[in-house]
LUMGU-804660 format. One record per residue (C-alpha): x, y, z; chain; residue number from 0; residue in three letters. Coordinates in Angstrom, 1 decimal. Layout:
<recs>
X_Y_Z_A_NUM_ALA $
...
</recs>
This chain:
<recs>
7.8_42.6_-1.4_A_0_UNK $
8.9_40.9_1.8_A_1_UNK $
9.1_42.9_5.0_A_2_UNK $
11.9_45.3_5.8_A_3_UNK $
13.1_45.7_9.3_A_4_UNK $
14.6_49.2_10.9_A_5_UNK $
17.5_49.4_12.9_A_6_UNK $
18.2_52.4_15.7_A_7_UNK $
20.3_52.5_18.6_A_8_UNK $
19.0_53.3_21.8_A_9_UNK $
20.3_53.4_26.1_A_10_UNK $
19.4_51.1_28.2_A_11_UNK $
19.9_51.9_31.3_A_12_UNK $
21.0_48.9_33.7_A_13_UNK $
21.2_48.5_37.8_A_14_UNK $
24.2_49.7_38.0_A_15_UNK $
23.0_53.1_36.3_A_16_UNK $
25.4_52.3_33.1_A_17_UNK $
24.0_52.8_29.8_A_18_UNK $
24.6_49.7_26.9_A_19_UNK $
23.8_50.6_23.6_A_20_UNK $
22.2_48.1_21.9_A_21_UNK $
21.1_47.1_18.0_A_22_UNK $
17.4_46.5_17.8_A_23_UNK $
15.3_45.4_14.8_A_24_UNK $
11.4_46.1_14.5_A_25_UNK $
9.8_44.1_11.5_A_26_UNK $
8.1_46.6_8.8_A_27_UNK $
5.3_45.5_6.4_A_28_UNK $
5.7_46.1_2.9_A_29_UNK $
4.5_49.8_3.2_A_30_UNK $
6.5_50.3_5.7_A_31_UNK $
4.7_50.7_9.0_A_32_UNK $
6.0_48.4_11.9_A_33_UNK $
4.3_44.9_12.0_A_34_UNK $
1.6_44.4_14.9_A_35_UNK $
3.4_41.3_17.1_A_36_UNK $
1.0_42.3_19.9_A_37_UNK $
-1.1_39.2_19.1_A_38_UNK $
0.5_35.5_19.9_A_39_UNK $
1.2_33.8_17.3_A_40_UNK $
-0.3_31.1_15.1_A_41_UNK $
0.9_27.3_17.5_A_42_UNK $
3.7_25.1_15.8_A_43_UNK $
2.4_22.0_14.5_A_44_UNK $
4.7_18.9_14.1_A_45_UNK $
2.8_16.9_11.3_A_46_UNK $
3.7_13.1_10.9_A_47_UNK $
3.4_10.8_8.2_A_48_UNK $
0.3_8.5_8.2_A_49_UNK $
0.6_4.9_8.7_A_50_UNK $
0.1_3.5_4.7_A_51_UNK $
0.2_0.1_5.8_A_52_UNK $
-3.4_-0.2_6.4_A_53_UNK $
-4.1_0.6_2.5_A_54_UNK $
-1.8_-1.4_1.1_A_55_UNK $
-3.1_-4.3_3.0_A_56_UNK $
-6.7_-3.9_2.8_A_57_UNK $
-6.7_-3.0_-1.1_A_58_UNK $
-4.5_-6.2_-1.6_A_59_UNK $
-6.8_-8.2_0.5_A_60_UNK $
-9.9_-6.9_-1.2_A_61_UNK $
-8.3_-7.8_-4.7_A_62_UNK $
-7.6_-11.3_-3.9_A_63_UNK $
-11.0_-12.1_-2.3_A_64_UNK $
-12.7_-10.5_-5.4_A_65_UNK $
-9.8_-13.0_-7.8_A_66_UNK $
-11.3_-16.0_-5.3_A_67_UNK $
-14.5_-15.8_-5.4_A_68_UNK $
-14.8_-15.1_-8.9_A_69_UNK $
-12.0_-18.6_-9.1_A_70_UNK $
-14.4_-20.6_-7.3_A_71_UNK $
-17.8_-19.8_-9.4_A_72_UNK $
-19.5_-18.5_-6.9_A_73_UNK $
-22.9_-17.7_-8.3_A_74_UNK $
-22.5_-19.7_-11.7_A_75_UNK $
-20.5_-16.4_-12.4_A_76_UNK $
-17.8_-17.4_-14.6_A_77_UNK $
-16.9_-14.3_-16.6_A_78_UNK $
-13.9_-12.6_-14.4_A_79_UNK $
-14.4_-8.6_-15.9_A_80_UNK $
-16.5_-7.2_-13.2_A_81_UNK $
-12.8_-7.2_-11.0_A_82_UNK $
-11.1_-5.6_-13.5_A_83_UNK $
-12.0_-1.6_-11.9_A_84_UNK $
-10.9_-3.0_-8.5_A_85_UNK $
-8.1_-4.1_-9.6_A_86_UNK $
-6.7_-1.6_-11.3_A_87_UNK $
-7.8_1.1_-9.0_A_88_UNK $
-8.1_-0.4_-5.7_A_89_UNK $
-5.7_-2.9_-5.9_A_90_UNK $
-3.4_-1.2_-8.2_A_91_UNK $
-3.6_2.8_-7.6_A_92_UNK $
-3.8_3.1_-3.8_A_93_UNK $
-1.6_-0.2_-3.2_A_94_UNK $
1.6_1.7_-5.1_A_95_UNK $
0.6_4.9_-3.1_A_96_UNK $
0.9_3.4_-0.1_A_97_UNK $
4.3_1.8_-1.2_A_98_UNK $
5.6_5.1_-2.3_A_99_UNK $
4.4_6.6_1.2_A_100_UNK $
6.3_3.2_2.7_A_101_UNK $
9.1_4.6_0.7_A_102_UNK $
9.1_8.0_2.1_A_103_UNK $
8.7_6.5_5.6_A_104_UNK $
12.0_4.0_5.3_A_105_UNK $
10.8_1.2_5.3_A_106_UNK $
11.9_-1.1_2.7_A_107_UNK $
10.0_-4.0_2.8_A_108_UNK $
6.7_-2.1_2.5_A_109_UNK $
8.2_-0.1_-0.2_A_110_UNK $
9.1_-3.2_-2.4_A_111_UNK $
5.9_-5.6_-1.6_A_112_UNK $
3.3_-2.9_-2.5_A_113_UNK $
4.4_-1.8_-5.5_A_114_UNK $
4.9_-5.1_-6.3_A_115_UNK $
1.7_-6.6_-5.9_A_116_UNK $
0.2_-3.1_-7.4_A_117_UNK $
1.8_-4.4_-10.8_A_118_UNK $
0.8_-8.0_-10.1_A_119_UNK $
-3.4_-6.5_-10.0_A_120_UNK $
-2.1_-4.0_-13.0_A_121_UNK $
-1.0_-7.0_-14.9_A_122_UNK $
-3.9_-9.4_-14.1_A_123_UNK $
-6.8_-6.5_-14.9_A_124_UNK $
-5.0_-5.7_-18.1_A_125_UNK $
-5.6_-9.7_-19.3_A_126_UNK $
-9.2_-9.1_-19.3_A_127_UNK $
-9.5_-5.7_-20.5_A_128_UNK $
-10.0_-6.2_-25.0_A_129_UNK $
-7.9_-3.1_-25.7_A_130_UNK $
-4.4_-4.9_-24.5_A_131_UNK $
-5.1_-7.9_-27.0_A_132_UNK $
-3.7_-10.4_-24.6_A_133_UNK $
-7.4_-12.5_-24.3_A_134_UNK $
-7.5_-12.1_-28.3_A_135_UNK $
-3.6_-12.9_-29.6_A_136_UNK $
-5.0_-16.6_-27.1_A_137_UNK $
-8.1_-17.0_-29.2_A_138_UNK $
-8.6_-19.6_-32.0_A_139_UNK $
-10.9_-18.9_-34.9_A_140_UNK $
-13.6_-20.7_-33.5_A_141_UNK $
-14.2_-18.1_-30.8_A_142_UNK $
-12.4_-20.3_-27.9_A_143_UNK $
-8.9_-20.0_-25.7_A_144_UNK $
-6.1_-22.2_-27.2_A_145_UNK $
-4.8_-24.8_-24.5_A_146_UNK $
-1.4_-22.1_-25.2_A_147_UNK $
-3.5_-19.7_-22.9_A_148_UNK $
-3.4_-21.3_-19.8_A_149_UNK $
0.3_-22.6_-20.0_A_150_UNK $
0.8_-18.8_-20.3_A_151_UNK $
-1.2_-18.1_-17.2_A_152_UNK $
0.7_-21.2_-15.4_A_153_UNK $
4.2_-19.6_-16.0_A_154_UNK $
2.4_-16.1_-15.1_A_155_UNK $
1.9_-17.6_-11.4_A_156_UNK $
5.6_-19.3_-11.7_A_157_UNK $
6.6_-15.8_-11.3_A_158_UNK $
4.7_-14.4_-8.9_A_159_UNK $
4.9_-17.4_-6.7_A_160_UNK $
9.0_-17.0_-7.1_A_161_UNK $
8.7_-13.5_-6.2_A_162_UNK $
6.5_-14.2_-3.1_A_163_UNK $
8.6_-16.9_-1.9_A_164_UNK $
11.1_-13.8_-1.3_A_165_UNK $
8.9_-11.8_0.3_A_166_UNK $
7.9_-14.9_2.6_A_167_UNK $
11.5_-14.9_3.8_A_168_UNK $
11.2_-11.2_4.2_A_169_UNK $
8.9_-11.6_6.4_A_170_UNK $
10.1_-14.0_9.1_A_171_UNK $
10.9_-11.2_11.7_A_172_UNK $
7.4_-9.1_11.1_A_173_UNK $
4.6_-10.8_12.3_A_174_UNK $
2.7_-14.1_12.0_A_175_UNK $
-0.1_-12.3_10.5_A_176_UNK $
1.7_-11.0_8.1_A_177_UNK $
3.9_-14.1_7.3_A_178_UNK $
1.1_-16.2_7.2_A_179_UNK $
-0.4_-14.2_4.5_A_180_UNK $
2.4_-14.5_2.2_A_181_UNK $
2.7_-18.2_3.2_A_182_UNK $
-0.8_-19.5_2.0_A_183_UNK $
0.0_-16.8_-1.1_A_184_UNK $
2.8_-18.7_-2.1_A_185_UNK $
0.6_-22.2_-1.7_A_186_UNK $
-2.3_-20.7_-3.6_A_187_UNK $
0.1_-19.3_-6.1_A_188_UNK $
1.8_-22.8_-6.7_A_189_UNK $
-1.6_-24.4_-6.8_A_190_UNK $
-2.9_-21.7_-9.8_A_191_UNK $
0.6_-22.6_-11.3_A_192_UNK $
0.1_-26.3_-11.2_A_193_UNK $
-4.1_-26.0_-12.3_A_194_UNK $
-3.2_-24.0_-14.9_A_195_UNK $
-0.5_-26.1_-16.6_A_196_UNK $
-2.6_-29.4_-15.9_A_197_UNK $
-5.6_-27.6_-17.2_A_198_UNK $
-7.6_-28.9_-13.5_A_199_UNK $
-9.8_-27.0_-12.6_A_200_UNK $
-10.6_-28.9_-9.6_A_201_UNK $
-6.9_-27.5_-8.6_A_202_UNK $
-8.1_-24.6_-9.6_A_203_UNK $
-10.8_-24.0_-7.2_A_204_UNK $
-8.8_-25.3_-4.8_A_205_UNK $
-5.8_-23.1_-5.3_A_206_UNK $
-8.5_-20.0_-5.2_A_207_UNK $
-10.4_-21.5_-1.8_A_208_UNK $
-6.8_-20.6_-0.2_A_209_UNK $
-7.1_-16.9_-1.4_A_210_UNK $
-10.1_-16.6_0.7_A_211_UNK $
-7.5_-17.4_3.9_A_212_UNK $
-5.0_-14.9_2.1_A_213_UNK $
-7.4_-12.1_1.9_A_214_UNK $
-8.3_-13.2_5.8_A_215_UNK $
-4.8_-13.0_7.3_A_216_UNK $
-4.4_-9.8_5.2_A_217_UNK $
-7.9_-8.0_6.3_A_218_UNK $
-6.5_-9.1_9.9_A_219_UNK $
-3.1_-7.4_9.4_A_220_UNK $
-4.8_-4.2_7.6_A_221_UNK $
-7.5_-3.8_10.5_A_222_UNK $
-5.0_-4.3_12.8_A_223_UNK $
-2.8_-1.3_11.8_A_224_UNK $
-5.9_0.7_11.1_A_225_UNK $
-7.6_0.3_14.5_A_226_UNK $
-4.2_1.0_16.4_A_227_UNK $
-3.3_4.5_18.0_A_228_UNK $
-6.5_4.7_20.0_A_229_UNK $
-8.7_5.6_16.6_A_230_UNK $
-11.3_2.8_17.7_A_231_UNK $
-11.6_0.5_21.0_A_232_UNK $
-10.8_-2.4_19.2_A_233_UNK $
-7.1_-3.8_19.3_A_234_UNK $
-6.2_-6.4_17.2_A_235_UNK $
-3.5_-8.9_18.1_A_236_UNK $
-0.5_-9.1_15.4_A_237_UNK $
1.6_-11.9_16.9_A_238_UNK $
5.2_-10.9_16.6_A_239_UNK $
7.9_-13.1_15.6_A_240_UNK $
10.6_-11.6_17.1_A_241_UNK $
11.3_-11.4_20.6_A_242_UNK $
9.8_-7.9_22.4_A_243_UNK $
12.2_-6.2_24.7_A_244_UNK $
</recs>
């Protein structure tokens, strides 16, 4: 039951010695007795939205150093499953949260890149996990990828690197931080586009060596918003492209 209130009429006598009447209300509880207001209440609380920029950045930068180094061989490692858990929920969970919470803020761009390159770590895991069939329907009989595999995976990166190119332009009124990470994205994406259709690897490592500058310029831009608003003494520099008033 929600509390009742109880009107009376009463005189209130004034200066002048005239007596208003006047319509008061005293809150009742549920039972009916008058609620104690003796006690000041609770303080109002004006909550804001936390910056999601931060996420998005650092789980996209942490996805492509983990895609580079595993491009490059380091370690004689050559078997690419080990990312597949960051990707999907690193890279992939908490990058489309942080575009929905873009969303909620109003800002577009953050709202479309995100989710964007949430799917692009969704879609790259799923290669590599057996369940989807992708790595098998590539397979020959003797065990080994078909040449067919890597065309694929070259018109894959045609995509993306389309996609980015967009985002690039985007970007031209954010911050050279943050254009400069789509920038060398797009050049590593056109190089893993080119490797992969000229079955190169030497491309190859060369198109992942830039990811490592990617996933820098994008650890910049993540720390940078994370550090801000006084939460540590460390300010990092964003560079912005447009002209501060």
């Amino acid at each position: 039951m929600s509390p009742t209130t109880e009107s009376y009429d009463y005189a209130d006598k004034t200066e002048a010695g005239e007596g208003d009447t006047k319509q008061l209300e005293r809150l009742r509880t549920a039972g009916g007795h008058i609620a104690d207001q003796s006690q000041p209440s609770l303080p109002v609380t004006h909550r804001t939205f936390a910056n999601p920029a931060p996420l998005g950045l650092l789980s996209f930068a942490t996805g492509i150093f983990l895609i580079s180094i595993l491009g490059v061989h380091a370690r004689g490692i050559g078997t690419p499953n080990v990312l597949v858990g960051v990707l999907l929920f690193f890279g992939g969970i908490c990058q489309y949260i942080s575009g929905i919470m873009e969303f909620v803020a109003g800002n577009s761009f953050g709202a479309t890149v995100f989710p964007s390159y949430a799917a692009f770590n969704f879609s790259y895991a799923m290669i590599f996990i057996p369940g989807t069939g992708i790595i098998a329907s590539y397979t020959g009989p003797d065990g080994l990828l078909v040449g067919e595999f890597y065309n694929a995976l070259g018109m894959y990166c045609w995509a993306w690197f389309i996609l980015t190119v967009i985002f690039t332009i985007a970007a031209m009124r954010s911050s050279w931080v943050l254009f400069l990470t789509l920038f060398f994205l797009d050049i590593e994406l056109l190089l893993l586009a080119v490797g992969y259709m000229l079955a190169s690897s030497s491309i190859l490592v060369a198109a992942n060596s830039v990811g490592f500058v990617v996933a820098f310029f994008s650890y910049w831009a993540g720390c940078a918003g994370l550090f801000a608003g006084g939460l540590t003494p460390i300010n990092l520099p964003t560079f912005p492209m447009y002209k501060q008033e």
